[in-house]
TIRO-467040 format. One record per residue (C-alpha): residue in one letter; x, y, z; residue number from 0. Coordinates in pm, whole numbers. Layout:
% residues N
<rec res="A" X="X" Y="Y" Z="Z" n="NUM"/>
...
END
This chain:
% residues 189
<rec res="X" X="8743" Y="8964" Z="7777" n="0"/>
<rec res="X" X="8584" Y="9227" Z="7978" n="1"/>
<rec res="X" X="8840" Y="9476" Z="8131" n="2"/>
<rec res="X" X="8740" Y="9603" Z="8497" n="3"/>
<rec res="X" X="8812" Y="9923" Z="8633" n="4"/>
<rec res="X" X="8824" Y="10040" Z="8987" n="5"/>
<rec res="X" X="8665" Y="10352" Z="9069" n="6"/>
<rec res="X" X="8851" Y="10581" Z="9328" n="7"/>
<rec res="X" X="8692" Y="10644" Z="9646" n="8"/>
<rec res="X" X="8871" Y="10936" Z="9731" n="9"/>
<rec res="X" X="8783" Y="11321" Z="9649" n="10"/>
<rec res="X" X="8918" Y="11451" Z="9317" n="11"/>
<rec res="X" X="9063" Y="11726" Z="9293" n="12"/>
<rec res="X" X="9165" Y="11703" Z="9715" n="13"/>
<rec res="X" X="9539" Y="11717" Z="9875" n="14"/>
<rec res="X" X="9537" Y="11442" Z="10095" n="15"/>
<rec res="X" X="9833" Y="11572" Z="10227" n="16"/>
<rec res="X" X="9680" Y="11920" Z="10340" n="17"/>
<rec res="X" X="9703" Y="11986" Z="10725" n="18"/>
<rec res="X" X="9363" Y="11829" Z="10840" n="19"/>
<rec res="X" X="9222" Y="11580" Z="11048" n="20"/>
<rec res="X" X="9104" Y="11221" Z="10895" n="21"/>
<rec res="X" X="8887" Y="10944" Z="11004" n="22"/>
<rec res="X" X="9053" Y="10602" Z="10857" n="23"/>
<rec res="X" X="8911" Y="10264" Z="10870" n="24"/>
<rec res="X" X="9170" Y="9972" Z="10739" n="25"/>
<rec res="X" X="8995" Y="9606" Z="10747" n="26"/>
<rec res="X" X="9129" Y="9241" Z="10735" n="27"/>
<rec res="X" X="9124" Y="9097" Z="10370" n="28"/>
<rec res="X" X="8767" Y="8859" Z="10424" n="29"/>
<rec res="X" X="8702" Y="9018" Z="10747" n="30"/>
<rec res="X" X="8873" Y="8692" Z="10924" n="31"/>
<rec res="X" X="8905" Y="8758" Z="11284" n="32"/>
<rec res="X" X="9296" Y="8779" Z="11316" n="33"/>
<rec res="X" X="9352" Y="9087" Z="11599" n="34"/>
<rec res="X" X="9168" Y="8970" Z="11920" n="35"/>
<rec res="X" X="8729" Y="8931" Z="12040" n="36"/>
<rec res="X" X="8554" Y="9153" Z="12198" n="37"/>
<rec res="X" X="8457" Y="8995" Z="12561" n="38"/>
<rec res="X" X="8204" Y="9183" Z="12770" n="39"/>
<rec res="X" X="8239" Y="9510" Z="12549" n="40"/>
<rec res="X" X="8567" Y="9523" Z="12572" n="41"/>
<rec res="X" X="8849" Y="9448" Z="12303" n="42"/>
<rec res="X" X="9112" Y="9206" Z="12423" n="43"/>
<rec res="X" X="9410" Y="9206" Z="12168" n="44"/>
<rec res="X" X="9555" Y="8896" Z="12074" n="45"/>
<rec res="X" X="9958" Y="8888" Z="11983" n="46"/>
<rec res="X" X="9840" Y="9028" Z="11664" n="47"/>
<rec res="X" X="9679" Y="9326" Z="11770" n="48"/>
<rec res="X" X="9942" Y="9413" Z="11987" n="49"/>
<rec res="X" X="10117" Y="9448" Z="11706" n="50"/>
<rec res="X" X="9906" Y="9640" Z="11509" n="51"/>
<rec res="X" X="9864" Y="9885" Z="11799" n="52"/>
<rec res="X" X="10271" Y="9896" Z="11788" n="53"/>
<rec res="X" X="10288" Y="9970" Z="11474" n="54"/>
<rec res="X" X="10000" Y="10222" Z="11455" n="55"/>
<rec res="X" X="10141" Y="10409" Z="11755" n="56"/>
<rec res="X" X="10477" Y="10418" Z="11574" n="57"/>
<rec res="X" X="10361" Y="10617" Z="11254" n="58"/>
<rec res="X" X="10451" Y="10965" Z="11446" n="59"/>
<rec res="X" X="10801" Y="10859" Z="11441" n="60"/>
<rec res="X" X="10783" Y="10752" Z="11069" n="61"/>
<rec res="X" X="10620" Y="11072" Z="11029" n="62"/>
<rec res="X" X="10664" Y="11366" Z="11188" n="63"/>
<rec res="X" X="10438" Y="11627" Z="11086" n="64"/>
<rec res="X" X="10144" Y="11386" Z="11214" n="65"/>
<rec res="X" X="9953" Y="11329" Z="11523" n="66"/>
<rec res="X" X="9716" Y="11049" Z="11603" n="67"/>
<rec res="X" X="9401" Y="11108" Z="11801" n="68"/>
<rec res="X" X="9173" Y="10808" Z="11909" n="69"/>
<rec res="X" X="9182" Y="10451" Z="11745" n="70"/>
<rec res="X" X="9066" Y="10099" Z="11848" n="71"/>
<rec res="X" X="9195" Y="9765" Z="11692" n="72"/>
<rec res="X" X="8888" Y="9571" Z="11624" n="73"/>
<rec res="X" X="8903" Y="9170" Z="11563" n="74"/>
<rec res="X" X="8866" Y="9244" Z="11212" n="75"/>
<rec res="X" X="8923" Y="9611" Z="11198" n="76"/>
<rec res="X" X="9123" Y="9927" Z="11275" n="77"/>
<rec res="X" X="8946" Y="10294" Z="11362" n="78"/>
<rec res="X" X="9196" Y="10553" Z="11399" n="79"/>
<rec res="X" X="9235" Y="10960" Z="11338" n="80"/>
<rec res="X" X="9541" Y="11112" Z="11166" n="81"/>
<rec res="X" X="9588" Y="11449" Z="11185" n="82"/>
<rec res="X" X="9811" Y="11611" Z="10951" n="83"/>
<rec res="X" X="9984" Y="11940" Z="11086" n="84"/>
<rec res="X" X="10200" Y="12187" Z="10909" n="85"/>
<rec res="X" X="10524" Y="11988" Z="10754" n="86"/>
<rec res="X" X="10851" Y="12112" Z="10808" n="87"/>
<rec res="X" X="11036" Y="12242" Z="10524" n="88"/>
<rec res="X" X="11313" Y="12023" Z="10385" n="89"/>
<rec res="X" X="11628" Y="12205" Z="10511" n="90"/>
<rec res="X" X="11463" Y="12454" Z="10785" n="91"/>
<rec res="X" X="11676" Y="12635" Z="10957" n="92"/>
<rec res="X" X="11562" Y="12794" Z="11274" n="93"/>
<rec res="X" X="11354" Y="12607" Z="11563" n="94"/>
<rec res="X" X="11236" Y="12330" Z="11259" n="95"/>
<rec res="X" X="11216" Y="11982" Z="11333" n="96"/>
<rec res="X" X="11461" Y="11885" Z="11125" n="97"/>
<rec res="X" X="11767" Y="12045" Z="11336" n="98"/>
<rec res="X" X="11578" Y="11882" Z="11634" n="99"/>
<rec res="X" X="11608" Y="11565" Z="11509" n="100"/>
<rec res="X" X="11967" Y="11588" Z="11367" n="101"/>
<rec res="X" X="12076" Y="11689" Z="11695" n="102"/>
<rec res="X" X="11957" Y="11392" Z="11841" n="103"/>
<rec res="X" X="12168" Y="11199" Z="11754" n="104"/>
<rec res="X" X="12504" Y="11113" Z="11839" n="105"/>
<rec res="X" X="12739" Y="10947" Z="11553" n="106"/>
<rec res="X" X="12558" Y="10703" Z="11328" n="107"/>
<rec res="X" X="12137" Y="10758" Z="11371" n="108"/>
<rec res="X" X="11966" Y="10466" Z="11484" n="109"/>
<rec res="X" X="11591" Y="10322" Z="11488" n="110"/>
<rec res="X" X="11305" Y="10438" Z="11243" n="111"/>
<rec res="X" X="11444" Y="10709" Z="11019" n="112"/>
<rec res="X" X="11142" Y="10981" Z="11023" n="113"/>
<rec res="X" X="10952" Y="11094" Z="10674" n="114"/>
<rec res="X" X="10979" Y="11420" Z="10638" n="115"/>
<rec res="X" X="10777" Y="11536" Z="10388" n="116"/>
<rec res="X" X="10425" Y="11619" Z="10230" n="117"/>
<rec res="X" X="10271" Y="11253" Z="10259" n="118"/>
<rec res="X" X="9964" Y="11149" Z="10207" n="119"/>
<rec res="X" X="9712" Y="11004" Z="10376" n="120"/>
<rec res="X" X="9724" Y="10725" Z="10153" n="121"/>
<rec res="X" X="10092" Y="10699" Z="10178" n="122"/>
<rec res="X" X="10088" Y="10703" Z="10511" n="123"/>
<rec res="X" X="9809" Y="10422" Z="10574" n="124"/>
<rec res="X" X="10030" Y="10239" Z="10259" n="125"/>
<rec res="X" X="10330" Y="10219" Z="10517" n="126"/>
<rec res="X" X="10153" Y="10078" Z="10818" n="127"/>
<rec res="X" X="9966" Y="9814" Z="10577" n="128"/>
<rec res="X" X="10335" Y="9719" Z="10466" n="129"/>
<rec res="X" X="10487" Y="9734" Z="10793" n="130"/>
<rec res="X" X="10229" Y="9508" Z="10944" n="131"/>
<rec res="X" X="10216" Y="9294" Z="10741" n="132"/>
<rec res="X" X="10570" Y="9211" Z="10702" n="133"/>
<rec res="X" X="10541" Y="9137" Z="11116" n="134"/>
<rec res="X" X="10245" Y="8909" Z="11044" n="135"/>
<rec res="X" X="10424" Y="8707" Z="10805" n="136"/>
<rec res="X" X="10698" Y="8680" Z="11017" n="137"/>
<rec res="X" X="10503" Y="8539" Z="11331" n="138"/>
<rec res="X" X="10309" Y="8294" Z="11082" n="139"/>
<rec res="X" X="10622" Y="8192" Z="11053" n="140"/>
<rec res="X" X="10819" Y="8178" Z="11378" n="141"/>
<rec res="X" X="10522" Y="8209" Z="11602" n="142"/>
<rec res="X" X="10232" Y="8034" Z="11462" n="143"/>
<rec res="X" X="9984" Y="8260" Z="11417" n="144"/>
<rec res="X" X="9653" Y="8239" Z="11221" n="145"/>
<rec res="X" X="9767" Y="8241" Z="10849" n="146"/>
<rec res="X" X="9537" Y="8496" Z="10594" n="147"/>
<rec res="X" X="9459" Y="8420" Z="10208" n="148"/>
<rec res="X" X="9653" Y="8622" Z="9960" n="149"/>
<rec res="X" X="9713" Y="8962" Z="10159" n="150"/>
<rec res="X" X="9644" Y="9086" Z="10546" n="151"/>
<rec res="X" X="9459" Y="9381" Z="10487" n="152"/>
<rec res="X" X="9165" Y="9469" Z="10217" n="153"/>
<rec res="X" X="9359" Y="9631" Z="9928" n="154"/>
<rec res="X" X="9192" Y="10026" Z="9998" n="155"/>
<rec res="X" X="9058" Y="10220" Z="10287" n="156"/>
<rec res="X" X="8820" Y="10393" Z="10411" n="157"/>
<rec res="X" X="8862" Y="10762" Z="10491" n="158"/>
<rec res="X" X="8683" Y="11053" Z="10578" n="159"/>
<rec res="X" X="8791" Y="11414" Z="10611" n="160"/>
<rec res="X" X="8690" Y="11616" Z="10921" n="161"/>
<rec res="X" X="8592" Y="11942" Z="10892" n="162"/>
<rec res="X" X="8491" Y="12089" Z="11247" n="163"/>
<rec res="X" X="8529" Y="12000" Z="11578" n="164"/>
<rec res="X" X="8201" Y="11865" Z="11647" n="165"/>
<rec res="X" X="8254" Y="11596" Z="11328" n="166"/>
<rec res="X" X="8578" Y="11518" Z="11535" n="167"/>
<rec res="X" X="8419" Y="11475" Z="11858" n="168"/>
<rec res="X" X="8132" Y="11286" Z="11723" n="169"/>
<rec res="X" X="8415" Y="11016" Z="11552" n="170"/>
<rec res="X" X="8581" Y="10994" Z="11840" n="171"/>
<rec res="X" X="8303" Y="10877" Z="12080" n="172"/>
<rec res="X" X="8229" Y="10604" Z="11769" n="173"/>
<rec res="X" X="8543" Y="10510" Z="11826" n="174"/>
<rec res="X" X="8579" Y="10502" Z="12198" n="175"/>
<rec res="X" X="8238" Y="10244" Z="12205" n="176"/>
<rec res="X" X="8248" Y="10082" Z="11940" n="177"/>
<rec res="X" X="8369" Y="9766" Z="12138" n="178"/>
<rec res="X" X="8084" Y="9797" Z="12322" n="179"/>
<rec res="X" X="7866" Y="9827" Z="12024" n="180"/>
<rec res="X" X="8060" Y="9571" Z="11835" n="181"/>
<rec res="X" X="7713" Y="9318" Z="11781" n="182"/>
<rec res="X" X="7558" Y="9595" Z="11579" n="183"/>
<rec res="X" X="7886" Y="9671" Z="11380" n="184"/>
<rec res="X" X="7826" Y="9654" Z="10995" n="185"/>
<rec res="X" X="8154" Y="9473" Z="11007" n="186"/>
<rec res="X" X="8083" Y="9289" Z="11227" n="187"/>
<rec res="X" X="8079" Y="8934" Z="11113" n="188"/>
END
């Protein structure tokens, strides 16, 4: 029997979790349509993508030493940038984030504990794969949405690493239109 190997897409050698700015591409497993259509060049999220966009928009609480710059939920898609800025140091002492956020709270914490730590990129895209999935299931379940085959997302990703501002402006105007260029999409489908 022939044993199959999957080659790594990423950079070798790179720290994914190095302050930086990253262009990151998550699709549907089969490209099925499951987040909302695109009607007059503009996308119109279903239940689905609502909750994608939830859940995307809640990563800076999972993790603090991000930021997220534009994104658009596609029907089969997701287009987003995650910046990665200087971590705070477990145990910092003086104006860190971590005595922010342990102030904050009064007896026992509530909510989304935050990560603080070196992730990566991939760790980070891991957790919103897991987290929305888990809410898909659930509303297949309770709420009848479309069912997928197997898994929700396609099992990698596709990133890219910015490296100057023009790069960044450039991805973010792709992002911005691509609604209204979603006939000439390469996934679209």
């Amino acid at each position: 029997m022939k044993e199959f190997h999957r080659h790594s897409i990423r950079l070798k050698e790179y720290d994914y979790s190095q302050e930086g700015s990253y262009f990151i591409t998550i699709c549907i497993h089969e490209r099925l349509h499951l987040l909302g259509n695109v009607v007059n060049g503009k996308m119109v999220l279903n239940d689905a993508g609502i909750m994608v966009e939830r859940q995307w928009r809640e990563l800076i609480n999972r993790f603090v030493n991000i930021n997220l710059g534009n994104y658009v939920i596609m029907p089969n898609h997701l287009h987003g940038i995650i910046t990665i800025v200087g971590a705070p140091l477990v145990g910092a002492q003086n104006d860190g984030q971590l005595n922010k956020i342990a102030n904050s709270y009064k007896g026992q914490p509530q909510g989304i504990a935050p990560t603080i730590s070196n992730k990566k990129i991939g760790d980070i895209v891991g957790a919103f794969k897991s987290l929305t999935t888990n809410d898909y299931i659930y509303n297949v379940k309770n709420n009848y949405w479309q069912p997928f085959k197997f898994t929700l997302w396609q099992r990698n990703y596709y990133e890219h690493i910015i490296r100057n501002e023009k790069s960044y402006n450039e991805i973010s105007d792709y992002i911005i239109n691509n609604p209204e260029n979603w006939q000439e999409d390469k996934l679209f489908n």
